[in-house]
N, C-alpha and C positions, 0 to 999 in steps of 0.2 A: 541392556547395558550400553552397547553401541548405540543406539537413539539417546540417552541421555547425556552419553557423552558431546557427542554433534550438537546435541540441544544448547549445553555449555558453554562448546566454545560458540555457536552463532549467538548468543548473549554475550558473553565476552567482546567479540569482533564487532556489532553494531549497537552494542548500548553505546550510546555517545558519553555519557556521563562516568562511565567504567570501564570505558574500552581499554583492552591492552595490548602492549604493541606486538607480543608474537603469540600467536597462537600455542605455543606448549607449554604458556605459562597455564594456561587454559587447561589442557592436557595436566597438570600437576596437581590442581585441584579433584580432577576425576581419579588419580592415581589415590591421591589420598583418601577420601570419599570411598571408592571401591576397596582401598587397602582395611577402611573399619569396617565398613557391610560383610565383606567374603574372609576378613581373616588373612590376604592375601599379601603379599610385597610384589610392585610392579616396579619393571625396570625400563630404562630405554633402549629399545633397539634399534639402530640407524644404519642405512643403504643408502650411498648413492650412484643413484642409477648410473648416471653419465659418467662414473668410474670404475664399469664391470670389467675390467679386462686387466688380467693380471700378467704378470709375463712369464711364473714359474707355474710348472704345474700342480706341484701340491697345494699354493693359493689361489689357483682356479678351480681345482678341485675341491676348498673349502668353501670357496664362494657359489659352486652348486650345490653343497648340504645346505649353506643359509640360506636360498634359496628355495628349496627344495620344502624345509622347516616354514617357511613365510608362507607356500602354498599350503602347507599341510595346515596352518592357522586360518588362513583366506577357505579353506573349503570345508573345518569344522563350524567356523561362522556364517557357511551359508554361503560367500560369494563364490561361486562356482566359475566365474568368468575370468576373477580377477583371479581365481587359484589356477585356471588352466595357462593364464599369460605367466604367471611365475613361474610355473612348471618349465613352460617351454624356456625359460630366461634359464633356468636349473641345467636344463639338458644344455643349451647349448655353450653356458659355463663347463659340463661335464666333458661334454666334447670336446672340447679345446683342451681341455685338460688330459685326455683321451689321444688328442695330434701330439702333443708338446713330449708324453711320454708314453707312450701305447706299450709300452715294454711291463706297464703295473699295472696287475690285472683288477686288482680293487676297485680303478675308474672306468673300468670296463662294468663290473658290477654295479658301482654306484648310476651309472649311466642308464644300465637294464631297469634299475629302482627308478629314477628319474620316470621313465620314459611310462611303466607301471602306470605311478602315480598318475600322469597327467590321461593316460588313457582313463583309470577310472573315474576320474574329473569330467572329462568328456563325456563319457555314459550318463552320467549324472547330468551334466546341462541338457542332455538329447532327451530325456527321460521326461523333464520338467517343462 
């Protein structure tokens, strides 16, 4: 599924005769194509990175579950690498979220889950 999508858009991106100019239009075709194969509705989900840092704690602390959620995708599809740097981006959202209000124990828990995850991620890249 992943290979063909990649497949897609590097056709997309250097046919000269059908190039188009962003890549997620690229991405929309594979949504639709997977959406009749698998029976499925794909949606978009978007991060960006260079604006992780929230100033209240309950939106840094939601911004470690989405995190947390992206690693746990990056590591049922195999990328173990890319799932263990989300992890850590998860935990260290959770942290912060952990300084700003240490008084709610939830992000204390959420943070021990974090922290789990990325250990068994880890295992996994040592193993392979």
């Amino acid at each position: 599924m992943i290979r063909g999508a990649l497949q897609i858009m590097h056709r997309d991106s250097f046919d000269e005769e059908n190039s188009r100019a962003i890549p997620s239009a690229s991405l929309e075709d594979v949504f639709h194509e997977m959406g009749k194969s698998y029976d499925v509705q794909i949606e978009w989900l978007t991060t960006c990175r260079a604006e992780l840092v929230a100033t209240d704690a309950e939106t840094q602390s939601m911004l470690g579950g989405v995190l947390n959620n992206l690693g746990f995708l990056q590591q049922k599809l195999g990328d173990t690498a890319a799932a263990a740097t989300t992890y850590n981006e998860a935990i260290a959202a959770q942290n912060l979220a952990v300084q700003l209000a240490p008084e709610v124990k939830r992000y204390r828990q959420y943070l021990r889950k974090h922290k789990e995850k990325f250990r068994t991620v880890a295992t996994e890249g040592t193993a392979s």
